[in-house]
Backbone as numpy.savetxt, mean C-alpha at the origin, in Angstrom:
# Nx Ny Nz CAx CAy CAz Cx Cy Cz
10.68 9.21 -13.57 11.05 8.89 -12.20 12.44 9.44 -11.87
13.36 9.46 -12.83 14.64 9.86 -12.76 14.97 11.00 -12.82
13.90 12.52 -13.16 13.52 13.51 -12.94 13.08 14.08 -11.50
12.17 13.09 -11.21 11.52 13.03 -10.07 12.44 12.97 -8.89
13.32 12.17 -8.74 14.30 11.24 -7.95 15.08 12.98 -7.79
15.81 13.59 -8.96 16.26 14.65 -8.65 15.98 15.72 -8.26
14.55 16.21 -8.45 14.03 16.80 -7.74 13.66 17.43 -6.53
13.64 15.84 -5.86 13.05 15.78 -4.39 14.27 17.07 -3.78
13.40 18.06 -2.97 14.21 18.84 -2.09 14.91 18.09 -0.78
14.35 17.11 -0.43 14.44 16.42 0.75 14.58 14.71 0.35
15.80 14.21 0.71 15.55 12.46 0.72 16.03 12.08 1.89
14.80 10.86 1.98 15.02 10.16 3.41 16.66 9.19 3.30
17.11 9.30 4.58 18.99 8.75 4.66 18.35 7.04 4.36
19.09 6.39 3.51 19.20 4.90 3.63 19.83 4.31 5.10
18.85 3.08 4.84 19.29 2.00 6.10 20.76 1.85 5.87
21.24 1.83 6.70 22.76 1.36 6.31 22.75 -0.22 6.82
21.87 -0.70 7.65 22.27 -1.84 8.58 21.21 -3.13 7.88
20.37 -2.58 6.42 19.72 -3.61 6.08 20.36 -4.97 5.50
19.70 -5.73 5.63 20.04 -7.66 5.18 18.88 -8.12 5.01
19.60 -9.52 4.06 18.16 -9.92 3.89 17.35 -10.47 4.68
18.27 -11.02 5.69 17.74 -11.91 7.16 16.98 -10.65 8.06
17.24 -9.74 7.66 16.70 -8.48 8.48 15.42 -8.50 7.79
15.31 -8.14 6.88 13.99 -7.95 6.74 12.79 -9.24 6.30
13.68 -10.31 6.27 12.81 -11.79 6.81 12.48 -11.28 8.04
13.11 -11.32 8.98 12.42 -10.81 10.27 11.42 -10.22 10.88
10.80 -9.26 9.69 9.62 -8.75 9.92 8.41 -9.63 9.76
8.39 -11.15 9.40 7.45 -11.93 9.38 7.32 -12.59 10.96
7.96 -12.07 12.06 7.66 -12.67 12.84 6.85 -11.53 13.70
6.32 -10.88 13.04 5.22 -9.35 14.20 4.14 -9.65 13.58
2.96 -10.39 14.85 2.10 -10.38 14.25 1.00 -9.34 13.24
1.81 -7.52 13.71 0.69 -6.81 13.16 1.60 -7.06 11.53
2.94 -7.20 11.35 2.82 -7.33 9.61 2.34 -8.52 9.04
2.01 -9.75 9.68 1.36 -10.74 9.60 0.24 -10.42 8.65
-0.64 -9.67 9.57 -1.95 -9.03 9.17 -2.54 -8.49 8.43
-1.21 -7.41 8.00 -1.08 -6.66 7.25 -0.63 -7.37 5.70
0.06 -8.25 5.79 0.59 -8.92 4.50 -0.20 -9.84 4.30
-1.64 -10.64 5.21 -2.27 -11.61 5.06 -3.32 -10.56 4.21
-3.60 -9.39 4.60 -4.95 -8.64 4.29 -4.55 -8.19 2.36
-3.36 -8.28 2.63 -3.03 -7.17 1.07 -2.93 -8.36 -0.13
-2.53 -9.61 0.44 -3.13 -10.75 -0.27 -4.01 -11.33 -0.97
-4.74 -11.27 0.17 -6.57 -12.12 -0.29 -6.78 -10.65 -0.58
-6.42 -9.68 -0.58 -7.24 -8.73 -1.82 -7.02 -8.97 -2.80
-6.01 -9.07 -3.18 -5.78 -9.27 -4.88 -6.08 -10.52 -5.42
-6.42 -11.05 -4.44 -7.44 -12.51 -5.13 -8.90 -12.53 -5.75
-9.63 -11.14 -4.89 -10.32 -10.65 -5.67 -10.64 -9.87 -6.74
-10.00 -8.29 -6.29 -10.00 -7.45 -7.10 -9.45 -7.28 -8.51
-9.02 -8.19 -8.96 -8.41 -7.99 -10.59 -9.81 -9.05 -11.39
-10.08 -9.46 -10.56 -11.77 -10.64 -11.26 -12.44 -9.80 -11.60
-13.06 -8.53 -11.60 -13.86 -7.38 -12.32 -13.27 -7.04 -13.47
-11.77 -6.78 -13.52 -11.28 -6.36 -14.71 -10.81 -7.74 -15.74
-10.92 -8.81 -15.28 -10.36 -9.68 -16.41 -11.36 -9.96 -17.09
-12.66 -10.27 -16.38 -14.06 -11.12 -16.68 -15.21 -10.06 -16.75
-14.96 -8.31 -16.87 -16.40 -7.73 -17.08 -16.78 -7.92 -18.37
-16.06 -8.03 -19.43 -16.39 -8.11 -20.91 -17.25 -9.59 -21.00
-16.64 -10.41 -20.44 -17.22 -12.05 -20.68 -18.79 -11.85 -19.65
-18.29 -11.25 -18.48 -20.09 -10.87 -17.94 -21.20 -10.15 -18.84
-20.61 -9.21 -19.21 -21.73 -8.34 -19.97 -22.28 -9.11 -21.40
-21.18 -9.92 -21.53 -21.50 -10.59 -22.97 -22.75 -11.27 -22.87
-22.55 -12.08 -21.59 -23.19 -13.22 -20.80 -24.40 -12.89 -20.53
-24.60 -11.13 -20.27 -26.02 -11.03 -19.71 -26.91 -10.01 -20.98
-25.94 -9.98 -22.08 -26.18 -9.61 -23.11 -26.50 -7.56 -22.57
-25.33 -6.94 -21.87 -25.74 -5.86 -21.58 -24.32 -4.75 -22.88
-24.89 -4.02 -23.12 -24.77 -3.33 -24.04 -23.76 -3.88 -25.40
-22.92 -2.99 -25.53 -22.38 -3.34 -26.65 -20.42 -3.20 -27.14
-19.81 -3.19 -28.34 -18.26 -3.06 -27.86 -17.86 -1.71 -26.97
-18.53 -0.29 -27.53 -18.70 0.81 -27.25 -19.18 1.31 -25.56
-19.82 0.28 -25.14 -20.44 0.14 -23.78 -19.58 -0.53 -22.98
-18.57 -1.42 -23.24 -17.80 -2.29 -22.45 -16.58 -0.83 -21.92
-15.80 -0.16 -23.75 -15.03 0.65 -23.61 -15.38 1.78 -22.49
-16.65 2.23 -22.42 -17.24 3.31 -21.43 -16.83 2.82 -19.94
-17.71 1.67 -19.73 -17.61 0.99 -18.50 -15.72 0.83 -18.12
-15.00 0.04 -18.81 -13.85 0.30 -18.28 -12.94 1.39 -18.02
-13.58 2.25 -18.73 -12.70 3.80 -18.99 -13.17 4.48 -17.31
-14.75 3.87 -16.99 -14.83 4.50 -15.54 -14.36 4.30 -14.69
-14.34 2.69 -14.26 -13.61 1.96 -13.70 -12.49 3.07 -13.14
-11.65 3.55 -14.58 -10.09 4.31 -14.61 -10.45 5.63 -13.93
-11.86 5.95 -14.11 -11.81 7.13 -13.75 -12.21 6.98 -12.10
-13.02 6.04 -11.64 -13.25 6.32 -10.69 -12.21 5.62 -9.50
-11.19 4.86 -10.10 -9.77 4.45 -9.24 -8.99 5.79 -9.62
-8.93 6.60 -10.15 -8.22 7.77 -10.07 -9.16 9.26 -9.16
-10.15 8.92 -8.76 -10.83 10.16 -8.10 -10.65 9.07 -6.32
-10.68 8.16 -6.80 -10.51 7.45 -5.41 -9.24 7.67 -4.62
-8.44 7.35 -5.53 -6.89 7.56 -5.36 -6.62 8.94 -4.76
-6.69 10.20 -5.20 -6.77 11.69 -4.77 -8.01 12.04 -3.44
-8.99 11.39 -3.82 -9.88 12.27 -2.89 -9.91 11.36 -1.93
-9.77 10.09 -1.37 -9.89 9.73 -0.45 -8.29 9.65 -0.11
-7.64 9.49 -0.26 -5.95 9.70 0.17 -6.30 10.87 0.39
-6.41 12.35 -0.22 -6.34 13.47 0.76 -7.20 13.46 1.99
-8.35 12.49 1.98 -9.22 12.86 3.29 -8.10 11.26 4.11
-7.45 10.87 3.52 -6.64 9.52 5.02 -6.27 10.66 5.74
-5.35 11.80 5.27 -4.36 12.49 5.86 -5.47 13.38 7.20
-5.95 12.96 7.15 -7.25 14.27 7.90 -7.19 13.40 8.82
-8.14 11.74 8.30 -9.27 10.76 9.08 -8.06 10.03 9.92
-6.66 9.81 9.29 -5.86 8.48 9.46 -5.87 7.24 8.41
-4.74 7.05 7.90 -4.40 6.22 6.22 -5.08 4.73 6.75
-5.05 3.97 8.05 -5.33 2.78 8.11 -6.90 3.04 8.80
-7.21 3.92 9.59 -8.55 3.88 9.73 -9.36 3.96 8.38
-9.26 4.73 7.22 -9.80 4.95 6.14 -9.57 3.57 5.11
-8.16 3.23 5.50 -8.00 2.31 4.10 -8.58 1.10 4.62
-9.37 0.15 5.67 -9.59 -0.71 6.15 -11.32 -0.49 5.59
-11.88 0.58 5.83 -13.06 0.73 5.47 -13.05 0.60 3.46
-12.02 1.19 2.77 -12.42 0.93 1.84 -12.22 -0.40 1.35
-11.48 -1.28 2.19 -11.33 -2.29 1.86 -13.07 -3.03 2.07
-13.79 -2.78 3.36 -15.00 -3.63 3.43 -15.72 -2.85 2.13
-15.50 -1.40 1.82 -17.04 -1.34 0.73 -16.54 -1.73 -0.84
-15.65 -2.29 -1.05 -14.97 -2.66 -1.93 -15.64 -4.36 -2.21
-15.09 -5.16 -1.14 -15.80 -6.00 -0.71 -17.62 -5.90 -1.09
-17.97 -5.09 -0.48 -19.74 -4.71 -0.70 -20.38 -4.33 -1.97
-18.80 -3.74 -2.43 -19.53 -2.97 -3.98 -19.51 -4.69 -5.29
-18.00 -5.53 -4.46 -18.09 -6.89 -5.60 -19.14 -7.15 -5.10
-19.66 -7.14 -4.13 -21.08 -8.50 -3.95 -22.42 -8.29 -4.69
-22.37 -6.54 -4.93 -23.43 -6.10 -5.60 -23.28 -6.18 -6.95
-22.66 -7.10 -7.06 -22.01 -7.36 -9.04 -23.32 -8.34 -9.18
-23.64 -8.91 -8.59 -24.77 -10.00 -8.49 -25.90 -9.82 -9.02
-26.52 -8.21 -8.91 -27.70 -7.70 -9.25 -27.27 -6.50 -10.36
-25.85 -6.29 -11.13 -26.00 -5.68 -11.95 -26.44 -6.22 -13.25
-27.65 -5.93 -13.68 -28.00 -6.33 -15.08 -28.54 -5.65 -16.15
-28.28 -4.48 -15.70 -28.65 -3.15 -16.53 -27.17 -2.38 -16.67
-27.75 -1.40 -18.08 -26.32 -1.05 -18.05 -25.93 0.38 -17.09
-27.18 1.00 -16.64 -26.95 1.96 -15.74 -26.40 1.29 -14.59
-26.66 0.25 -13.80 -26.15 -0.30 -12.76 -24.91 -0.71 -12.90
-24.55 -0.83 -13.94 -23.19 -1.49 -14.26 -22.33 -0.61 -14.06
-22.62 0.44 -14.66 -21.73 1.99 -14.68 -21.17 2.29 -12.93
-22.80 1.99 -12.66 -22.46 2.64 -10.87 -21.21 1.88 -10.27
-21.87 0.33 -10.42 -21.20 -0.57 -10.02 -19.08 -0.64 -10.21
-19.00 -0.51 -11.89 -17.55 -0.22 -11.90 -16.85 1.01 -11.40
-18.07 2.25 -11.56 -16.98 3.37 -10.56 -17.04 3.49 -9.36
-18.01 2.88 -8.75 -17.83 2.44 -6.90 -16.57 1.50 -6.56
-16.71 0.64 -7.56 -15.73 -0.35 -7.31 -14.16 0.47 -7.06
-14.17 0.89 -8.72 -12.94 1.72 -8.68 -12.44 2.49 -7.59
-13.20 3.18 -7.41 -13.16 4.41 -6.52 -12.47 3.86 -4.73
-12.91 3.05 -4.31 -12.68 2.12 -3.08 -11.48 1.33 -2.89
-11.73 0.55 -4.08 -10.01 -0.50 -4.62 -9.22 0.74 -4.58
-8.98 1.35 -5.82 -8.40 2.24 -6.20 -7.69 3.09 -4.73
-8.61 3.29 -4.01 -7.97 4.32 -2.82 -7.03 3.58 -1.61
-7.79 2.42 -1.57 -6.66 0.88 -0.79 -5.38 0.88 -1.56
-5.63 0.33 -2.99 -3.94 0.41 -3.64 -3.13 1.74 -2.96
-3.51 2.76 -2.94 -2.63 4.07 -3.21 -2.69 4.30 -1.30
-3.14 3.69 -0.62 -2.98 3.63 0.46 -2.01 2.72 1.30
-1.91 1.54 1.21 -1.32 0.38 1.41 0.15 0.43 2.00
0.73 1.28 1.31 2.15 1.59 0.85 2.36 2.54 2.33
1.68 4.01 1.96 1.97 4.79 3.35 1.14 4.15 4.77
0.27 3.02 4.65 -0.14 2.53 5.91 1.37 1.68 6.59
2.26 1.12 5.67 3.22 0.64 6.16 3.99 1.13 6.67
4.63 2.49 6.08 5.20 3.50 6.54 4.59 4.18 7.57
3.44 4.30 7.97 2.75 4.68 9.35 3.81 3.65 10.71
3.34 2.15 10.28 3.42 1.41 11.10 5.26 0.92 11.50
6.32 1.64 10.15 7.25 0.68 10.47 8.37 2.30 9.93
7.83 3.14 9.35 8.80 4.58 9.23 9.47 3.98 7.53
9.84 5.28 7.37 9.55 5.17 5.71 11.53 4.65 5.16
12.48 4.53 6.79 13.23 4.20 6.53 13.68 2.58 5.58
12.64 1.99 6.01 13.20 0.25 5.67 11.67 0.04 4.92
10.94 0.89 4.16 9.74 0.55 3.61 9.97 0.17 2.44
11.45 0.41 1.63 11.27 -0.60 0.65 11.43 -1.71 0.70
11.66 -2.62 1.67 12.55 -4.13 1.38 11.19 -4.65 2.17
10.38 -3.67 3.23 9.53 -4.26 3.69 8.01 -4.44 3.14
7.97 -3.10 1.99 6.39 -3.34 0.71 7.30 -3.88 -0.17
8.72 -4.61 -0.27 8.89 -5.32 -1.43 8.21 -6.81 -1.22
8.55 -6.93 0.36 8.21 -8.67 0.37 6.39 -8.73 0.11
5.90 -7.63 0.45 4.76 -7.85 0.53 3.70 -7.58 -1.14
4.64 -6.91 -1.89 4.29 -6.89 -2.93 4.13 -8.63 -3.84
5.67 -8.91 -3.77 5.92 -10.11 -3.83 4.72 -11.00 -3.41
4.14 -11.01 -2.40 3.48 -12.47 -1.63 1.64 -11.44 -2.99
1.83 -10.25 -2.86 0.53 -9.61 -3.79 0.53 -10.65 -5.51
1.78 -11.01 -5.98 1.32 -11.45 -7.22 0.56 -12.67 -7.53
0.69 -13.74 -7.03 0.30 -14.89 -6.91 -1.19 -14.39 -7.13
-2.31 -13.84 -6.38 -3.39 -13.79 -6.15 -4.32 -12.96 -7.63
-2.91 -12.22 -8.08 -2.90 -11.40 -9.22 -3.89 -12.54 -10.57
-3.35 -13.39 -10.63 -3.56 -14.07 -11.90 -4.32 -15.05 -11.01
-3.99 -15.65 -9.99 -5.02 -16.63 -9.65 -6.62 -16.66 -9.41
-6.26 -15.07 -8.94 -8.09 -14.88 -8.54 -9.09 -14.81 -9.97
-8.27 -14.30 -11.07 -9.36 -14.85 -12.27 -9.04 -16.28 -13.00
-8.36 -16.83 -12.61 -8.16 -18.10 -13.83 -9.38 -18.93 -12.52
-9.30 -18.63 -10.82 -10.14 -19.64 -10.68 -11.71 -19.00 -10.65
-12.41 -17.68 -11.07 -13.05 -17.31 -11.39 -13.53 -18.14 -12.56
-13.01 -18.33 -13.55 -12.94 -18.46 -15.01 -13.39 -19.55 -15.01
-12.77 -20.82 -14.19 -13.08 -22.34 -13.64 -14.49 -22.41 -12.87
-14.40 -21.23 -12.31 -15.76 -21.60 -12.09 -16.79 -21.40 -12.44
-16.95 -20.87 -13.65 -17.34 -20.05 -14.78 -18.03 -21.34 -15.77
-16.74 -21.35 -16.16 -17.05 -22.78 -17.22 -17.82 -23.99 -16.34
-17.50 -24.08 -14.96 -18.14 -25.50 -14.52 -19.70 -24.69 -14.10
-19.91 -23.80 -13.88 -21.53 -23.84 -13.39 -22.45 -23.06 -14.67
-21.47 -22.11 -15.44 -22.10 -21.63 -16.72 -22.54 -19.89 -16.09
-22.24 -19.37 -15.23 -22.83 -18.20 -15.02 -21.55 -17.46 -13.58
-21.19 -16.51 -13.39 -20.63 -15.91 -12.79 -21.04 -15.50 -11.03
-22.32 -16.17 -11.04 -22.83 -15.93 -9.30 -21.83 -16.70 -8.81
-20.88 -17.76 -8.35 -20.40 -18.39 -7.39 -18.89 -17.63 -7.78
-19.10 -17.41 -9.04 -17.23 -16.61 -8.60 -17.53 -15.28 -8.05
-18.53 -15.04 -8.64 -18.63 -13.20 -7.63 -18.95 -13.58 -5.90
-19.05 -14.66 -5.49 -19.28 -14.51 -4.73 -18.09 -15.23 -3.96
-17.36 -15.80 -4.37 -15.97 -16.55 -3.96 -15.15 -15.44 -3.89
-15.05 -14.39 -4.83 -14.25 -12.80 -5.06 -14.28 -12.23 -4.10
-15.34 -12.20 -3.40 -15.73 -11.10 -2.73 -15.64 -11.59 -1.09
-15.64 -12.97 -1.05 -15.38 -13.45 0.40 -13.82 -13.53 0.63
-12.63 -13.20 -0.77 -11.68 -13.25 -0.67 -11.70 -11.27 0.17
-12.27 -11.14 -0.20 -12.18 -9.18 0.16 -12.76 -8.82 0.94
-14.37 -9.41 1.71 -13.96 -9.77 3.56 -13.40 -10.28 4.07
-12.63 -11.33 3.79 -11.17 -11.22 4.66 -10.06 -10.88 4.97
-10.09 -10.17 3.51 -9.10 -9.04 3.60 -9.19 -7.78 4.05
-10.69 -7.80 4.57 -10.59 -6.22 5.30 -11.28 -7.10 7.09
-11.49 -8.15 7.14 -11.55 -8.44 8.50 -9.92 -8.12 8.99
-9.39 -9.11 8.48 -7.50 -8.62 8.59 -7.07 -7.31 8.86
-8.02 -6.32 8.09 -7.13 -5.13 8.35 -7.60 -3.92 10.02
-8.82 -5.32 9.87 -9.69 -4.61 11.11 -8.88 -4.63 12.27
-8.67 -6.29 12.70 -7.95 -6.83 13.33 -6.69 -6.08 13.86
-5.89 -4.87 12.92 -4.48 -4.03 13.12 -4.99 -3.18 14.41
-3.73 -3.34 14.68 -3.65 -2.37 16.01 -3.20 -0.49 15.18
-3.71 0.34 16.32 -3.31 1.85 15.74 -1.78 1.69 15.55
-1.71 2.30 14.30 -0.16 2.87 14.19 0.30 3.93 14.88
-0.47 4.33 15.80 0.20 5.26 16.65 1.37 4.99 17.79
1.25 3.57 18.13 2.60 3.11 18.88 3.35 3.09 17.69
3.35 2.79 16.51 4.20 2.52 15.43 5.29 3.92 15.27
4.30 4.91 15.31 4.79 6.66 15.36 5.43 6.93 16.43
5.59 6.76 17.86 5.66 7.17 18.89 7.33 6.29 19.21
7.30 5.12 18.72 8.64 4.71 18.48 9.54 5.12 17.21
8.82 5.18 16.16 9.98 5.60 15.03 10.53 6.86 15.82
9.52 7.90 15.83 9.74 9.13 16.38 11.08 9.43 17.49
10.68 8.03 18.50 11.86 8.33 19.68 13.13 7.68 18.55
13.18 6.65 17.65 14.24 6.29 17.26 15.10 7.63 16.50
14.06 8.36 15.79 14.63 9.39 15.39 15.09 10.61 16.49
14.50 10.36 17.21 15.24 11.48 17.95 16.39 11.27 18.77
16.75 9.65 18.99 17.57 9.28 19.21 19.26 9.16 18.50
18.68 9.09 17.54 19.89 9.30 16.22 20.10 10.81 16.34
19.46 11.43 16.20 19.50 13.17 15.96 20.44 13.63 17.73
19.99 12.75 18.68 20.73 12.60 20.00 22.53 12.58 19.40
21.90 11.11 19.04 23.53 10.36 18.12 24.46 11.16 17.24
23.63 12.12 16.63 24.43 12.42 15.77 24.99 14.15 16.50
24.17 14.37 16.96 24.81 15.46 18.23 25.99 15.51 18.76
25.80 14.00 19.31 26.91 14.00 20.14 28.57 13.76 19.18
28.37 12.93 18.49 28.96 12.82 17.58 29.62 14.20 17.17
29.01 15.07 16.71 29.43 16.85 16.23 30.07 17.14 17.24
29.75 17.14 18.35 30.48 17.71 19.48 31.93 17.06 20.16
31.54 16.26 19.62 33.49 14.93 19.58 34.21 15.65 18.32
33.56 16.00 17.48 34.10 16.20 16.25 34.51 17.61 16.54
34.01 18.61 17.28 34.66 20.06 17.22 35.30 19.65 18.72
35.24 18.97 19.38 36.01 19.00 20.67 37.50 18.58 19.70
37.63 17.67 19.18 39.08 17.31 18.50 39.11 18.07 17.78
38.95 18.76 17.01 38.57 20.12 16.29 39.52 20.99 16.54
39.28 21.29 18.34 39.38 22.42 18.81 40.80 22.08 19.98
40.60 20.93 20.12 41.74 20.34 20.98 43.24 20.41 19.64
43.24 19.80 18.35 44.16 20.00 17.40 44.56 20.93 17.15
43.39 22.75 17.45 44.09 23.94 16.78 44.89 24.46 18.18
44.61 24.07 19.23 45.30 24.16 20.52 46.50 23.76 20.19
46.81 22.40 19.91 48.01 21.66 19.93 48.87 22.78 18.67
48.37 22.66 17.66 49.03 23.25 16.41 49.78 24.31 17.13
48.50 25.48 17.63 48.88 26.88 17.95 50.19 26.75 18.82
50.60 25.87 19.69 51.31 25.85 21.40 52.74 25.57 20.27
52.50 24.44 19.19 53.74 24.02 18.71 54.36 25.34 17.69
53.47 25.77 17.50 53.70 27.13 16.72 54.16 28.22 17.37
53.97 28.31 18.85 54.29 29.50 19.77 56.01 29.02 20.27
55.93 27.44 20.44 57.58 27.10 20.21 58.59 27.23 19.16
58.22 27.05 17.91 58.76 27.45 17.20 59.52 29.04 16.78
57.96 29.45 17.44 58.59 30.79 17.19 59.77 31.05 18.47
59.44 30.73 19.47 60.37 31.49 20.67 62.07 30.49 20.30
């Protein structure tokens, strides 16, 4: 990262005017509301596939140690083809029109956990999954920056990361509970997955980030105004000082 960091040909200028009361503040717009309610109840679901597929497959007696390793390795593969190929098609379609949809088939692909009981279905099942989740995570981040400019996007995906952990560990320990009390995994796959239509009803609900663009945009061009004018104070005294110098210099000499 510290390679990386030096690299960059281009870095965006820091906020100078951030606080912490400042960026509390952003909890009072309802579209980050929405946005931080939706990125929530996802992660209440989506980590329940990866804590509990080994204890499922055990459960339905589908393949073997060698078969679990396959299945999760796709999982990896298909949150990494998700990640690239649907992030290059946001930039085409639009990052929140695209990432809202993968949020519902994400949603659609847990519900179909229900009827995997073969191990070919299983396969499908973890790299659909992947592939969908996978492209929401790697989306999330620049949908914010759509909506709020990539100036104050860290303090503003920090809070929202933050409110993301809780759901992290909770969505499988109460999987797990409900596991042990009914003996079979249908009511948590299906508790998972109503956590992940509502997390993409939420994201439905967002308004276009195109007012979001249309103001950063004027703010930036407003500064670039600002900083104009600014240059031009700066060579007017500039130019007013080599005046003064020169006149005191033309006295001297005479």
């Amino acid at each position: 990262l510290l390679g990386a960091y030096f690299l960059l040909a281009r870095r965006v200028p820091l906020e100078k005017s951030i606080t912490l009361l400042s960026g509390w503040e952003i909890f009072k717009e309802k579209t980050y509301l929405l946005l931080f309610f939706g990125a929530v109840t996802f992660q209440f679901g989506f980590h329940i596939v990866f804590a509990h597929l080994p204890a499922y497959l055990d459960d339905h007696n589908i393949g073997d140690a060698q078969f679990l390793a396959l299945a999760v390795g796709l999982a990896g593969i298909g949150s990494a083809a998700g990640r690239v190929v649907l992030g290059w098609l946001s930039d085409i379609l639009g990052r929140l029109r695209l990432g809202k949809w993968c949020i519902l088939f994400t949603a659609i692909t847990f519900l179909s956990w229900l009827w995997c009981i073969t191990e070919a279905s299983v396969l499908a099942f973890v790299f659909l999954y992947g592939f969908f989740s996978g492209a929401f995570i790697a989306l999330i981040f620049p949908i914010i920056g759509d909506f709020y400019g990539v100036n104050r996007l860290g303090d503003i995906g920090g809070f929202m990361s933050l409110g993301m952990i809780p759901g992290s560990f909770i969505g499988p320990i109460m999987a797990g509970r409900i596991y042990d009390k009914n003996g079979n995994y249908d009511n948590a796959i299906i508790g998972g997955s109503v956590f992940l239509f509502i997390s993409a009803a939420s994201m439905f609900l967002l308004p276009s980030p195109a007012a979001g663009d249309d103001l950063q945009a004027a703010k930036a061009q407003m500064t670039q105004v600002k900083h104009e004018s600014e240059d031009e104070k700066d060579k007017d005294r500039h130019n007013t000082g080599s005046c003064v110098h020169s006149e005191s210099t033309d006295v001297e000499a005479l």
